[in-house]
GUSE-746829 format. One record per residue (C-alpha): residue in one letter; x, y, z. Coordinates in pm, whole numbers, plus 50000, padded with zeros to 5 digits. Layout:
<rs>
<r drengu="A" c1="X" c2="Y" c3="Z"/>
...
</rs>
This chain:
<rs>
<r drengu="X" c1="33378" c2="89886" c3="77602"/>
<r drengu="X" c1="33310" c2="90261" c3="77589"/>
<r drengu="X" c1="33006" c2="90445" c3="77695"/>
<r drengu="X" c1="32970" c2="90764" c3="77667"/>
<r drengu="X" c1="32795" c2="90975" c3="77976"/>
<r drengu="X" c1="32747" c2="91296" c3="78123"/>
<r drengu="X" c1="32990" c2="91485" c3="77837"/>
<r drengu="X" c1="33297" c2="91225" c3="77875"/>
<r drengu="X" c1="33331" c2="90842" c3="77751"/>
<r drengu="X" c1="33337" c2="90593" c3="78039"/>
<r drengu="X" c1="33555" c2="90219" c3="77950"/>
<r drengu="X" c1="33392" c2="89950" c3="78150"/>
<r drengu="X" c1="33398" c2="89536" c3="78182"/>
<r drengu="X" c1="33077" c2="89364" c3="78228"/>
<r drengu="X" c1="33103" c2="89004" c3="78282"/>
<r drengu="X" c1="32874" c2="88699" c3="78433"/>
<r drengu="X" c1="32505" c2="88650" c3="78469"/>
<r drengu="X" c1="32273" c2="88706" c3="78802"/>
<r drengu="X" c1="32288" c2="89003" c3="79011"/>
<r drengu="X" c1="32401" c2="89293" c3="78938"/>
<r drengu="X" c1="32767" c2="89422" c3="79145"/>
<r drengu="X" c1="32925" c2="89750" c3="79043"/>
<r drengu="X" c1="33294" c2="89780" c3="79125"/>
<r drengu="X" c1="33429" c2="90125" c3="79184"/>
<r drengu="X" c1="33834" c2="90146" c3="79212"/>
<r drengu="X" c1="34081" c2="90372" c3="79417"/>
<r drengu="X" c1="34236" c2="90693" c3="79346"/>
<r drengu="X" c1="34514" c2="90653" c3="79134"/>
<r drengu="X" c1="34378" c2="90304" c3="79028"/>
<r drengu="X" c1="34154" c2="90151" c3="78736"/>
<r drengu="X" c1="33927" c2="89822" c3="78706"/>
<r drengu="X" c1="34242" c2="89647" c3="78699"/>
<r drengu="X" c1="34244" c2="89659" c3="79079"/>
<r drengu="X" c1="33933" c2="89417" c3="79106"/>
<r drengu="X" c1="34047" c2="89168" c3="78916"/>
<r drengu="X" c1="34059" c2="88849" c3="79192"/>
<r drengu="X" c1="33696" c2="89055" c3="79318"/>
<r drengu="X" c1="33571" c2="89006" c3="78950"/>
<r drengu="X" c1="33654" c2="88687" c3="78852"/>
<r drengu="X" c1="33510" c2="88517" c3="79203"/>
<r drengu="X" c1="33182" c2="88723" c3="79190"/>
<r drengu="X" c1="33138" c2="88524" c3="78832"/>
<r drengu="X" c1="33216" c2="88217" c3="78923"/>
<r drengu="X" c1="32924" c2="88275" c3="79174"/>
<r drengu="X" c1="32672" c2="88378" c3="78951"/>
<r drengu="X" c1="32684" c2="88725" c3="78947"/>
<r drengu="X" c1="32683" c2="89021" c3="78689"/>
<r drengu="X" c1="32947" c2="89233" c3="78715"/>
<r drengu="X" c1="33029" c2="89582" c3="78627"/>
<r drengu="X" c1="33366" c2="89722" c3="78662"/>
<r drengu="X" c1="33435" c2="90118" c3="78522"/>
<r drengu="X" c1="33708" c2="90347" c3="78478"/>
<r drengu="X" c1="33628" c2="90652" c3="78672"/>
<r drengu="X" c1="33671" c2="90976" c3="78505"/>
<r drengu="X" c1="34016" c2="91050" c3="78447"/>
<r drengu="X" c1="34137" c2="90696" c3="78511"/>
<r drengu="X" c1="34284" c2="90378" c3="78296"/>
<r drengu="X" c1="34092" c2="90426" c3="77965"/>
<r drengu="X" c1="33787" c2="90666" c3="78056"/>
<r drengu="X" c1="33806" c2="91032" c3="77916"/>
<r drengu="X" c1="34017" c2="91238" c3="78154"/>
<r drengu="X" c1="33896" c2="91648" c3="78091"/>
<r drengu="X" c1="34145" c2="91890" c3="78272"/>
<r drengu="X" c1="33974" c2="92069" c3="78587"/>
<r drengu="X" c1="33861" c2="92022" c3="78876"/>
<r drengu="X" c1="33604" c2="91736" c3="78957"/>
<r drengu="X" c1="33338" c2="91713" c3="79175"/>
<r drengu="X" c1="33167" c2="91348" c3="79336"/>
<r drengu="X" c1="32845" c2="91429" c3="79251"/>
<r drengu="X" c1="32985" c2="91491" c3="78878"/>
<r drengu="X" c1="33146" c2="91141" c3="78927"/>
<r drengu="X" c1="32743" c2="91045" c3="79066"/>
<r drengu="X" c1="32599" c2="91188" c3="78737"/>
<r drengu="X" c1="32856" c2="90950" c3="78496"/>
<r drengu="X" c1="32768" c2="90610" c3="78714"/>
<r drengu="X" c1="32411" c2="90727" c3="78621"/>
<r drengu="X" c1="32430" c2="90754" c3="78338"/>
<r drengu="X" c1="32672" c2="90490" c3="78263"/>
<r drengu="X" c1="32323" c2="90299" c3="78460"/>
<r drengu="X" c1="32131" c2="90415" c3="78188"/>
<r drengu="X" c1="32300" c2="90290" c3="77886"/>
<r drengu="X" c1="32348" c2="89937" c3="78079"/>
<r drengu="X" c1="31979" c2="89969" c3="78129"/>
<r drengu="X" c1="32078" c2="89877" c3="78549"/>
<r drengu="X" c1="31799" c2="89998" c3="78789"/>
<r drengu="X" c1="31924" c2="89814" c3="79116"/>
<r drengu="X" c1="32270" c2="89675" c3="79169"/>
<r drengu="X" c1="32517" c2="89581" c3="79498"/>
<r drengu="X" c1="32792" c2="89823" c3="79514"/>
<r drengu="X" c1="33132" c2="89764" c3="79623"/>
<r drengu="X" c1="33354" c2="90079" c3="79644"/>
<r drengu="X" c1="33717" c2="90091" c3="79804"/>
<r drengu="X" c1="33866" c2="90443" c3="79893"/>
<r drengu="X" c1="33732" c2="90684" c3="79565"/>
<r drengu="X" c1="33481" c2="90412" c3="79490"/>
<r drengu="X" c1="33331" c2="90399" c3="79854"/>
<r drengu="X" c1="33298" c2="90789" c3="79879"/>
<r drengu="X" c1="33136" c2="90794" c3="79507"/>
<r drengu="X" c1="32899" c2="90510" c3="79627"/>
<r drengu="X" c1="32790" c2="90729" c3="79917"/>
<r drengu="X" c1="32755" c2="91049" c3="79717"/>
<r drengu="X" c1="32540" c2="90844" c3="79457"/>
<r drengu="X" c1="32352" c2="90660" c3="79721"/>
<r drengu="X" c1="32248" c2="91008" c3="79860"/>
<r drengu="X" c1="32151" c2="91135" c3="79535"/>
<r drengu="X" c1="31973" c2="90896" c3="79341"/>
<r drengu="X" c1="31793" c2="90644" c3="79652"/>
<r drengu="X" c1="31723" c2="90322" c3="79581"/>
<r drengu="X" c1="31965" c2="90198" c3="79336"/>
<r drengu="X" c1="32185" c2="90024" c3="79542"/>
<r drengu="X" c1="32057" c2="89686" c3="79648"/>
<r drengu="X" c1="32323" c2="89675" c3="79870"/>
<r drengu="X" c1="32675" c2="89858" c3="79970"/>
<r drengu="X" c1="33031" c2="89763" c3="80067"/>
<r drengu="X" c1="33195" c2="90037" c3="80157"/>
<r drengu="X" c1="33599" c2="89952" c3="80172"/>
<r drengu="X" c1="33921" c2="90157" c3="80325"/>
<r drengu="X" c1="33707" c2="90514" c3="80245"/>
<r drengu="X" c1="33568" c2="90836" c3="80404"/>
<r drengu="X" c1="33268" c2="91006" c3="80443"/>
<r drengu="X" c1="33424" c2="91364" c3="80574"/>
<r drengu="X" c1="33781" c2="91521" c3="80472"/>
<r drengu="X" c1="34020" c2="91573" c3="80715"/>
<r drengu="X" c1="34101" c2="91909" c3="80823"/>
<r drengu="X" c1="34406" c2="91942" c3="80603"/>
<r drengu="X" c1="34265" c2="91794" c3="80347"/>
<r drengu="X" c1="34299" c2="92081" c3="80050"/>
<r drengu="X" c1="34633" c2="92153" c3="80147"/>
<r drengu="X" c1="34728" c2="91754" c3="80133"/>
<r drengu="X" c1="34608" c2="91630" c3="79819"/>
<r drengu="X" c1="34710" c2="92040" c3="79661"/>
<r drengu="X" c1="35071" c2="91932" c3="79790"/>
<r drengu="X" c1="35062" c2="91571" c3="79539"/>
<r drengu="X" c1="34905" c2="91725" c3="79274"/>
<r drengu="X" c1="35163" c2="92006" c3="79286"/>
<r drengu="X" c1="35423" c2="91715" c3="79247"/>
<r drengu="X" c1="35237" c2="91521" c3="78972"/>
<r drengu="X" c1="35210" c2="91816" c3="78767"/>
<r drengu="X" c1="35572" c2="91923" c3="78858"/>
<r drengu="X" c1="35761" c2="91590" c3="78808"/>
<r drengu="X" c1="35466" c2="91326" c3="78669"/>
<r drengu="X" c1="35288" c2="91067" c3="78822"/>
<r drengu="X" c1="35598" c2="90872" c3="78871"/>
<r drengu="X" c1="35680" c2="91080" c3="79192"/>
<r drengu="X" c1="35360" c2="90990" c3="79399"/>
<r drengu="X" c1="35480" c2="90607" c3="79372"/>
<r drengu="X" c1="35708" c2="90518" c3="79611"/>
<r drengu="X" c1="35519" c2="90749" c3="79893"/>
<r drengu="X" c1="35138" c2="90590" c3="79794"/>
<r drengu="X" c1="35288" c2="90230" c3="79814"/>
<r drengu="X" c1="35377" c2="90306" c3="80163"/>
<r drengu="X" c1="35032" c2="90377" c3="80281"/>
<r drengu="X" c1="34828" c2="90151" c3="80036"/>
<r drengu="X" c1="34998" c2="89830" c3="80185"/>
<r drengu="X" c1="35197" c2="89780" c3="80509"/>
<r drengu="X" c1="35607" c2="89708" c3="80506"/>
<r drengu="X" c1="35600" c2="89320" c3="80519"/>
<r drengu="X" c1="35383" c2="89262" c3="80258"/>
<r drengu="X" c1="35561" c2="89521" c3="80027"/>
<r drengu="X" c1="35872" c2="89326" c3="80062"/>
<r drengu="X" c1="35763" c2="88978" c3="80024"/>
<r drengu="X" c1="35553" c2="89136" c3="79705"/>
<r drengu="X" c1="35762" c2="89255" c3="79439"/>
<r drengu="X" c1="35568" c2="89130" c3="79139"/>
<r drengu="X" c1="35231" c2="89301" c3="79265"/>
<r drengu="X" c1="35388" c2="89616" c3="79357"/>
<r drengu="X" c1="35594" c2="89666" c3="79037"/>
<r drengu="X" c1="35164" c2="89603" c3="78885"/>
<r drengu="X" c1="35023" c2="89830" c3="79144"/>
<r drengu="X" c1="35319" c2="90069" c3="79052"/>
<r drengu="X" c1="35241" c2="90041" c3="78653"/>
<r drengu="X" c1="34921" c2="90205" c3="78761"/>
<r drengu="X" c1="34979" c2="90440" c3="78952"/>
<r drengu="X" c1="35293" c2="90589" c3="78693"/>
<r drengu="X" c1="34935" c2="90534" c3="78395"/>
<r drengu="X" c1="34710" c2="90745" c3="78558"/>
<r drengu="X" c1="34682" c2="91061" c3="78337"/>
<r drengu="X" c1="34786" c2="91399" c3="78562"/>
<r drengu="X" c1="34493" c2="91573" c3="78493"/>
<r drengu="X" c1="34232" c2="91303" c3="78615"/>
<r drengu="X" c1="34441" c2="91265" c3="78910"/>
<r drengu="X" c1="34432" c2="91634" c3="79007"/>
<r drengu="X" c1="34074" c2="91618" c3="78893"/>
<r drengu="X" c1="33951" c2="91350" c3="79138"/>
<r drengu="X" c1="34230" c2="91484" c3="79427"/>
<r drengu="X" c1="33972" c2="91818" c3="79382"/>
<r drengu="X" c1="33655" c2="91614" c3="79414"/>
<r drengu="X" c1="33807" c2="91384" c3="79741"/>
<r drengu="X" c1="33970" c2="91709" c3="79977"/>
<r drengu="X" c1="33569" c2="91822" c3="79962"/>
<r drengu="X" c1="33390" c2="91511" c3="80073"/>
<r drengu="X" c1="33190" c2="91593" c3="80403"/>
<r drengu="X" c1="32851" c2="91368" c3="80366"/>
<r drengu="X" c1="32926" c2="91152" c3="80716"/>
<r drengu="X" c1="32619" c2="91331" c3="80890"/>
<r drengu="X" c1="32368" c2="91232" c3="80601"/>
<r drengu="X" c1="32461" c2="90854" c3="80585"/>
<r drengu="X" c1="32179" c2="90787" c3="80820"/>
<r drengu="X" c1="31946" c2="90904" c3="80502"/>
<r drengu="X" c1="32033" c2="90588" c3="80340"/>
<r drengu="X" c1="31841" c2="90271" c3="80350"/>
<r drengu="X" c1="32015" c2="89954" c3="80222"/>
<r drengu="X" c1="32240" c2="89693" c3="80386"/>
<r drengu="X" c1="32615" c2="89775" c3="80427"/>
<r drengu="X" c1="32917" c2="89643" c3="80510"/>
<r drengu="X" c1="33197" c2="89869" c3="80599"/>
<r drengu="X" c1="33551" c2="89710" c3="80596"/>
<r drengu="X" c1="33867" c2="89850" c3="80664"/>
<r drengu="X" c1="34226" c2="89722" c3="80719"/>
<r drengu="X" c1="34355" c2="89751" c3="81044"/>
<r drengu="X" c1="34681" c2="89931" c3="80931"/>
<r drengu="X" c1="34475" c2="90213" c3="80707"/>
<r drengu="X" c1="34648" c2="90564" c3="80799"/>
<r drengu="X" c1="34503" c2="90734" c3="80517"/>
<r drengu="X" c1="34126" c2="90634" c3="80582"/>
<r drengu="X" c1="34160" c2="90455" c3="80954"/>
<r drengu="X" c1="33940" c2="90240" c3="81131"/>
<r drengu="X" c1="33822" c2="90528" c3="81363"/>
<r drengu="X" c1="33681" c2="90642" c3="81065"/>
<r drengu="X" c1="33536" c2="90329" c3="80957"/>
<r drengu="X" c1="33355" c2="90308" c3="81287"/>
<r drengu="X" c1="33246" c2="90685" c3="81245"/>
<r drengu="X" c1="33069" c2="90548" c3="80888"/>
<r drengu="X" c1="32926" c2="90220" c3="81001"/>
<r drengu="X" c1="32747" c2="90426" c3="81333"/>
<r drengu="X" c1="32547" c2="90645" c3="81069"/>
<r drengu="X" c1="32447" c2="90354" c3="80820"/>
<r drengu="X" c1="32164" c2="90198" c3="80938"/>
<r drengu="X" c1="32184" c2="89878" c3="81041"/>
<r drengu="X" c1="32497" c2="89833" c3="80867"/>
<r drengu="X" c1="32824" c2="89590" c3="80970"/>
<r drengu="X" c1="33199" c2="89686" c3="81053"/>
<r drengu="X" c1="33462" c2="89447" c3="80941"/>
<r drengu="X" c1="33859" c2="89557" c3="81023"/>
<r drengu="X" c1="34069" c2="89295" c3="80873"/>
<r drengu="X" c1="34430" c2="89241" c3="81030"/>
<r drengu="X" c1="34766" c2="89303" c3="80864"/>
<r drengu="X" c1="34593" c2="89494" c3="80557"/>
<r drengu="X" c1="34652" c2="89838" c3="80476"/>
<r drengu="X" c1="34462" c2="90079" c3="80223"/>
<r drengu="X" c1="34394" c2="89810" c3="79933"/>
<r drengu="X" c1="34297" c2="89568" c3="80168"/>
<r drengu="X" c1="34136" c2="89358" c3="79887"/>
<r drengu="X" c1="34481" c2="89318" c3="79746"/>
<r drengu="X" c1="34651" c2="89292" c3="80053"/>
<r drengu="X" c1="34440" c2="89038" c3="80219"/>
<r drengu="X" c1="34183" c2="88877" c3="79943"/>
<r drengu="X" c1="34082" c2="88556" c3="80108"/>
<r drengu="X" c1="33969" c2="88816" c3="80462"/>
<r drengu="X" c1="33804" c2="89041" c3="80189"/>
<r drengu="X" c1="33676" c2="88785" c3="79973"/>
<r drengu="X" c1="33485" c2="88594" c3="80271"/>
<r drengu="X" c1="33346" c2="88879" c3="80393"/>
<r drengu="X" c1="33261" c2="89016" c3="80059"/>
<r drengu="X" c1="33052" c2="88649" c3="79944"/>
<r drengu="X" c1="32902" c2="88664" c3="80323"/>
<r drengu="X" c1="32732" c2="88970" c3="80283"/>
<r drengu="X" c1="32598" c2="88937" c3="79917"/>
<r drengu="X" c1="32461" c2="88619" c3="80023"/>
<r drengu="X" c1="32294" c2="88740" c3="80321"/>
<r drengu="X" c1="32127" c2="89042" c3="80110"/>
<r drengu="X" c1="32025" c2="88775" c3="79819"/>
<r drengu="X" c1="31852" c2="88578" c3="80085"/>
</rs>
């Protein structure tokens, strides 16, 4: 369905009964992406929301730059018209670093957070990085970023012994519209909340795949020392979509912690 919040229509999924989880997808991604996430969290008796983030899959996607606290405002209102007030979030990469910036600015709506394969501070080259693939989407189209963002979203063996879920993961990355792409590339090089984690105040669980060059598990261990109490997962042979990569690691550890913060 289509909601329409902060200035732009949002297309989201909601599915099951129970708790409330909010699934927030990758760069370069859409709701697609938590599909095996999704249909387990059901079967479990949850409620689950999956979006579109702006200028993604089949949300609005307005030319210029974005900012995360922009991408903040549309989850809350996207709340709104869903009437949520609490709900678990589960965020990989984009969706972790929009879960942090919305944690930070509207406490005590999240119940809960996973935080997967994501950032809380931009690397010092990070302008010139993400200006150098949006130069190339805009130059020769969305179909040039795929080979190069397969290589660091899963690791060599499991790219080769995948062919049906890359030509998918592919199909998605080719659909993303060049303007929300350069939009949320703008929003993602700025990112430096790491020193005001600490101001948040609900259970997490940080999880990252061992073989993550683009958001490592240095910087996973960075995150989980300024969340409170929260827990550090690093699952082996996964890369950046380590819920793709390796479900049944992500999926345990995923059902774990919900159930521990249900009681």
């Amino acid at each position: 369905m289509k909601i329409r919040t902060n200035g732009i229509e949002l297309n989201c999924v909601v599915e099951g009964e129970g708790p409330w989880v909010t699934m927030s997808h990758s760069l370069a991604s859409n709701l697609s992406m938590w599909d095996g996430q999704a249909r387990l969290l059901v079967s479990r008796g949850y409620k689950v929301l999956r979006f579109d983030t702006r200028g993604h899959g089949a949300s609005d996607a307005p030319g210029g730059s974005y900012t995360l606290e922009q991408m903040a405002d549309d989850l809350h209102g996207l709340f709104a018209a869903l009437d949520i007030r609490d709900t678990h979030w589960i965020g990989l990469s984009m969706g972790g670093m929009i879960g942090e910036v919305y944690a930070l600015k509207y406490p005590g709506v999240f119940r809960s957070m996973l935080l997967a394969d994501t950032t809380g501070r931009r690397p010092p080259n990070a302008e010139q990085m993400w200006g150098e693939r949006v130069k190339l989407a805009r130059g020769q189209g969305m179909g040039a970023l795929v080979e190069s963002t397969l290589e660091r979203w899963f690791t060599e063996p499991y790219r080769k012994a995948q062919p049906a879920v890359m030509a998918r993961i592919a199909e998605g990355i080719r659909g993303t519209p060049v303007d929300g792409f350069a939009g949320c590339c703008d929003a993602i090089a700025k990112i430096d909340v790491l020193d005001r984690l600490q101001e948040i105040d609900c259970p997490a669980l940080v999880v990252v795949g061992e073989d993550d060059h683009g958001t490592p598990p240095e910087m996973a261990r960075q995150i989980q020392a300024n969340l409170r109490g929260s827990e550090l997962l690093i699952i082996p042979a996964a890369a950046h979509l380590s819920n793709i990569e390796q479900p049944a690691a992500f999926n345990e550890a995923m059902l774990g912690f919900l159930a521990k913060v249900c009681g």
